[in-house]
C-alpha positions in Angstrom: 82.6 84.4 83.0 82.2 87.5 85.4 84.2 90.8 83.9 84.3 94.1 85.1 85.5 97.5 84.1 87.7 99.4 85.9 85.4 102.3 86.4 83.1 100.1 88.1 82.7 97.8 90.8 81.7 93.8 91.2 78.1 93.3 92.4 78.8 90.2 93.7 74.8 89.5 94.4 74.0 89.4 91.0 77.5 87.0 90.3 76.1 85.0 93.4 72.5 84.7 91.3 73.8 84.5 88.1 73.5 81.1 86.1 77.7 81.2 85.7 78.7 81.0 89.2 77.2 77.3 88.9 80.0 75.8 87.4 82.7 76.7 89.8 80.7 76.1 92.6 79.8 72.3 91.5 83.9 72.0 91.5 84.4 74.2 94.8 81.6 74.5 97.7 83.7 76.0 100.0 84.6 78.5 97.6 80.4 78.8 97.1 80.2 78.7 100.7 82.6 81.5 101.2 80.7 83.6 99.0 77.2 83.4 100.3 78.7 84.0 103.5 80.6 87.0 102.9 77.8 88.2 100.5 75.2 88.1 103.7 78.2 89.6 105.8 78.1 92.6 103.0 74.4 93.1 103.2 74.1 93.5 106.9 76.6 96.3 106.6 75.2 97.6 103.7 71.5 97.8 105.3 72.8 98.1 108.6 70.3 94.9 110.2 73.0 93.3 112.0 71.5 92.8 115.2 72.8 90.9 117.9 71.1 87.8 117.2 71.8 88.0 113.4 74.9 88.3 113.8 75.6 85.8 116.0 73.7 83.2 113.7 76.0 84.1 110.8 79.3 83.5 113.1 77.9 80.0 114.0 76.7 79.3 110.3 80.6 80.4 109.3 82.3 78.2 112.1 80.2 75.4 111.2 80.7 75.5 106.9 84.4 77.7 107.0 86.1 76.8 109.8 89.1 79.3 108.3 86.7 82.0 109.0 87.0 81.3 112.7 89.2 83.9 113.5 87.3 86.7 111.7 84.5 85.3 113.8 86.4 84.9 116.9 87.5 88.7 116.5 84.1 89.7 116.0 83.0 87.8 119.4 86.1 89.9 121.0 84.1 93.1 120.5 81.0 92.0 119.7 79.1 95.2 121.2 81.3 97.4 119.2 80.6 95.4 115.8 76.8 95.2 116.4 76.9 98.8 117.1 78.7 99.2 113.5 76.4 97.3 112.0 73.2 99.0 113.3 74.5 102.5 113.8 74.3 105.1 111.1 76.7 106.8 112.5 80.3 106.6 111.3 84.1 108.0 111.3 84.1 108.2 107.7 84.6 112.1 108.1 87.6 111.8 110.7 89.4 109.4 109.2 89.4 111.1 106.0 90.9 114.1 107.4 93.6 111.6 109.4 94.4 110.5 106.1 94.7 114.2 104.5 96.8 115.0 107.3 99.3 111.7 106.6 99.0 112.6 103.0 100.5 116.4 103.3 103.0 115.3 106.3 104.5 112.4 103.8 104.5 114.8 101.2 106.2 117.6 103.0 108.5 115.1 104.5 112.3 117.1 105.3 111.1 119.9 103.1 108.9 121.9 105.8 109.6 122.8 109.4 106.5 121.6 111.9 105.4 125.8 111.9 104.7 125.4 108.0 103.4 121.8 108.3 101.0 123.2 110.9 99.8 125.9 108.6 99.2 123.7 105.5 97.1 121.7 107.2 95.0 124.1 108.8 94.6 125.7 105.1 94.1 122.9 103.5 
């Protein structure tokens, strides 16, 4: 059995390679396939290798073991420039879309209380 604290979270490789993820797979493969397959989709954007033709080779490995993956795969195909790009890239818009969500934050907060000249200033301040 696979438990984990609150403060930290599931590394599902080791839950993957661990003796007691046998049982439930024996009773469930597409469960086990599921998780190898999203395991090796977390590892290409964790160590950013997803190249074109890796990526590609996972969506047709998916299709062919999970066909009710084939729409994540098929939206992945839409754009697949864009999602090899995000998975080779070390850029990000970690930074802008943590101050977008500062910004929703303070305007949800403030919402009827401020007029837009004060909402305007907290944000700049904060």
């Amino acid at each position: 059995m696979v438990t984990v604290s609150a403060s930290r979270a599931c590394d599902w490789s080791s839950v993957v390679a661990s003796n007691s993820w046998s049982a439930p797979s024996m009773l469930y493969p597409e469960l086990d396939a599921a998780v190898r397959h999203v395991a090796g989709y977390a590892r290409m954007i964790k160590d950013l290798y997803g190249d074109k033709n890796t990526l590609t080779g996972w969506m047709g490995t998916v299709d062919a073991d999970l066909p009710v993956l084939h729409s994540f795969t098929a939206g992945l195909r839409r754009d697949l420039d864009a999602t090899v790009a995000g998975l080779t890239l070390e850029y990000n818009s970690g930074a802008v879309e943590g101050t977008v969500n500062r910004i929703k934050q303070l305007k949800t907060a403030m919402y009827g209380r401020a007029n837009p000249d004060l909402l305007r200033k907290l944000i700049l301040l904060a």
